[in-house]
C-alpha positions as CSV (number, residue, x, y, z in Angstrom):
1,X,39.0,64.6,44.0
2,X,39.4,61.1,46.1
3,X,36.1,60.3,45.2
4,X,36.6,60.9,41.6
5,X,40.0,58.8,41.7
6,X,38.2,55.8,43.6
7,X,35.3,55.8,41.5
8,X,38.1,55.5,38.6
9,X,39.8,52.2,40.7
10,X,36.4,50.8,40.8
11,X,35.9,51.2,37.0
12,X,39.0,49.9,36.3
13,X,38.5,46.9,38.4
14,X,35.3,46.2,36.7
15,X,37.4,46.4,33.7
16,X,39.3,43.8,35.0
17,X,36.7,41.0,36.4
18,X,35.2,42.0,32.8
19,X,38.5,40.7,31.3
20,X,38.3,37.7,33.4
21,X,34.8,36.6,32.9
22,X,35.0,37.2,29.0
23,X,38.5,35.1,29.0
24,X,36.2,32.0,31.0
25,X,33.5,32.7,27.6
26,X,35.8,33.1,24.9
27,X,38.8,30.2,25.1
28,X,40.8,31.9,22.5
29,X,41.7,34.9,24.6
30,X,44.3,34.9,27.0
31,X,44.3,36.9,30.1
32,X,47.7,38.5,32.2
33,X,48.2,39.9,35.4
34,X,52.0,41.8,35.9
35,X,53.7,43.6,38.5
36,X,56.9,45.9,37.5
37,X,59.8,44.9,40.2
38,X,60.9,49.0,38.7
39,X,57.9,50.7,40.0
40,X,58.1,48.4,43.2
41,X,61.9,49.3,44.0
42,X,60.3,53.1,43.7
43,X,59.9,53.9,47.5
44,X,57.4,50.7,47.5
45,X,54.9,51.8,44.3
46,X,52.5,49.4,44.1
47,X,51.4,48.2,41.0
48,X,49.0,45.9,38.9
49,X,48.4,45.8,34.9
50,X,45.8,43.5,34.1
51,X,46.0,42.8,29.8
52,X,43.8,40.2,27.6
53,X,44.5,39.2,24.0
54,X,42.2,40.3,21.6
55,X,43.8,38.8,18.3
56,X,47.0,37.2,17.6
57,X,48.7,40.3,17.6
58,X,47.0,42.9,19.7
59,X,46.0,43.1,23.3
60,X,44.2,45.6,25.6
61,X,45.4,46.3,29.2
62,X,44.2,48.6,32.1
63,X,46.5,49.5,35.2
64,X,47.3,51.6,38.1
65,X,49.8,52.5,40.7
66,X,49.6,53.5,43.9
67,X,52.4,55.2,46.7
68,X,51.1,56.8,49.9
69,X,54.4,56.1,51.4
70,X,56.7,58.9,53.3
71,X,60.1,58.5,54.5
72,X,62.6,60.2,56.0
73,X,66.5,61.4,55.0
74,X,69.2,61.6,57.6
75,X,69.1,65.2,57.6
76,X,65.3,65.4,58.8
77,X,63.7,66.2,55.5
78,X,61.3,63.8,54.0
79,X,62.0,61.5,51.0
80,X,58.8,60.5,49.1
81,X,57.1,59.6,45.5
82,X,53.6,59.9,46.3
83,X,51.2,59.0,43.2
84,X,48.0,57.6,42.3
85,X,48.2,56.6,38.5
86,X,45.5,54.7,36.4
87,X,45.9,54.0,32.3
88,X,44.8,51.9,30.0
89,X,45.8,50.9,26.5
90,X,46.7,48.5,24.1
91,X,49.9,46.7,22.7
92,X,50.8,45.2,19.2
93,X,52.7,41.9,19.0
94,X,54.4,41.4,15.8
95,X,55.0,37.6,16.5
96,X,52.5,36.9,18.9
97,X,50.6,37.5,21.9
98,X,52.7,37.8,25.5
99,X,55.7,37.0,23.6
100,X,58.6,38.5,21.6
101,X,59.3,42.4,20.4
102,X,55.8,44.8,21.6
103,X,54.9,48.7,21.1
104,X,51.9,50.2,22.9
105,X,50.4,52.7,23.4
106,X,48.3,54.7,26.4
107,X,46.3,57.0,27.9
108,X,47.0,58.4,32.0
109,X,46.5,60.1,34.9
110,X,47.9,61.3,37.8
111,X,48.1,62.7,40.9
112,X,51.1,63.2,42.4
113,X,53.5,64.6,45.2
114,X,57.4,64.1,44.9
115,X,60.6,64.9,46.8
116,X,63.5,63.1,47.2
117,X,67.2,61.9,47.3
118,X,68.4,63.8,44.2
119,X,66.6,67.3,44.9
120,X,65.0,68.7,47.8
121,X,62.1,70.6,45.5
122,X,58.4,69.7,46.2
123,X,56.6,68.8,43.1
124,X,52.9,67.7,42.9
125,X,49.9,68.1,40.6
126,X,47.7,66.1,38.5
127,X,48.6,65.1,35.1
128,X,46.6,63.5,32.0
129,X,48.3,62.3,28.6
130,X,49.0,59.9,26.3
131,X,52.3,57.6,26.1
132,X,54.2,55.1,23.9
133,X,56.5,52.0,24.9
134,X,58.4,49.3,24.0
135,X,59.5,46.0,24.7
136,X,60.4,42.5,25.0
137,X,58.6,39.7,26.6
138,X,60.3,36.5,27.4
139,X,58.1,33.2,28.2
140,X,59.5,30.9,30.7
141,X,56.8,28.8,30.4
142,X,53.2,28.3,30.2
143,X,52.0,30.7,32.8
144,X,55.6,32.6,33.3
145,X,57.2,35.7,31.7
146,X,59.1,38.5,32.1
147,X,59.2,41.3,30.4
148,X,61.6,44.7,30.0
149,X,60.2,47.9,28.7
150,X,61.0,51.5,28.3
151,X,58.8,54.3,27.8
152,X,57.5,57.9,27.6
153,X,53.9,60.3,27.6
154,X,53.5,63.5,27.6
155,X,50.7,65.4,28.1
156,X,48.8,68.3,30.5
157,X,49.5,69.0,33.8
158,X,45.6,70.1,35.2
159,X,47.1,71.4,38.1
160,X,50.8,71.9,39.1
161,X,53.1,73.6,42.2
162,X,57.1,73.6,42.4
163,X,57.8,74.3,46.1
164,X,61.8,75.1,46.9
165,X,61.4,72.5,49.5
166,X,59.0,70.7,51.6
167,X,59.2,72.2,54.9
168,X,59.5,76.1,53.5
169,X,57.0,75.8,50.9
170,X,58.2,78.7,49.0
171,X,56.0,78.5,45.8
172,X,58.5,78.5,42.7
173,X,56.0,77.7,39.8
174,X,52.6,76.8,39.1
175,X,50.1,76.4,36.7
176,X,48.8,74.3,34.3
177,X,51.4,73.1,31.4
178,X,52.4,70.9,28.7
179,X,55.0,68.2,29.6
180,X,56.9,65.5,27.9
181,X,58.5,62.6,30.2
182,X,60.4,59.5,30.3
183,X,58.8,57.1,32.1
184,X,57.6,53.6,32.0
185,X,60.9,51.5,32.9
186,X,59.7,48.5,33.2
187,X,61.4,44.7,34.7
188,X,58.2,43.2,35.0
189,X,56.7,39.3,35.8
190,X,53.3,38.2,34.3
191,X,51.2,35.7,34.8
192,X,49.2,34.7,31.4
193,X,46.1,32.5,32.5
């Protein structure tokens, strides 16, 4: 399964230097790189959405994030939000480009393990689906904007346990499963080359 998610980060990163080199060819495009100070604030998710404009209204965009990162409560029991997530999809721009009013749409996956502050359950899986968002996208300047976004996807869970808590492991549920969730909270900063 780790193979299949890294040859997936490698495709995507093609995806990206692809996006690059064609935005060097073609001047008219316009290439973005954005980090979501949301995810980040997440026990530490890392993550990256590379986009390019493909007309004046529309552009494409690839993604991931990434949490290995495990912490632990007062009480002994571990807090974490462990993912691995990769999309890609496009976003249309009623006034223009990296600016104004957007809706996109997606498509994901997801591997995942989460505990944490609210509820001791043990949830983890992998998950593929589809999502749409919303936004608004503020220039700064030139190269600077920042962005706030809300979202949702929904979609089937390939594989999927609810444990009562970590350190029983008293399986609860499991099974594969349709689910809908809110997701995609976004304060973000981009970078538009």
């Amino acid at each position: 399964m780790m193979l299949n998610i890294r040859n997936l980060l490698l495709k995507i990163l093609l995806a990206v230097a692809l996006f690059a080199g064609v935005s060097q060819i073609s001047h008219g495009q316009k290439v973005s790189l954005s980090t979501n100070l949301v995810e980040w604030s997440n026990f530490g998710t890392a993550n990256l959405d590379a986009g390019m404009s493909v007309s004046q209204h529309l552009s494409v965009f690839v993604g991931g994030r990434y949490n290995p990162w495990k912490f632990e409560a007062n009480s002994g029991m571990p807090i974490y939000n462990n993912q691995t997530t990769v999309y890609g999809g496009l976003r249309y721009w009623p006034w223009y480009v990296y600016s104004g009013w957007w809706i996109g749409a997606k498509i994901r996956y997801t591997d995942f393990a989460e505990t944490g502050v609210l509820r001791p359950k043990l949830f983890e899986g992998r998950s593929i689906g589809a999502g749409l968002s919303f936004g608004y996208t503020w220039m700064l300047n030139e190269h600077f904007n920042i962005e706030l976004g809300a979202g949702a996807w929904g979609g089937r869970h390939l594989e999927y346990a609810q444990y009562r808590t970590v350190r029983s492991m008293e399986l609860q549920d499991s099974g594969p499963r349709n689910f809908v969730w809110i997701d995609d909270l976004a304060l973000s900063i981009m970078y538009v080359f």
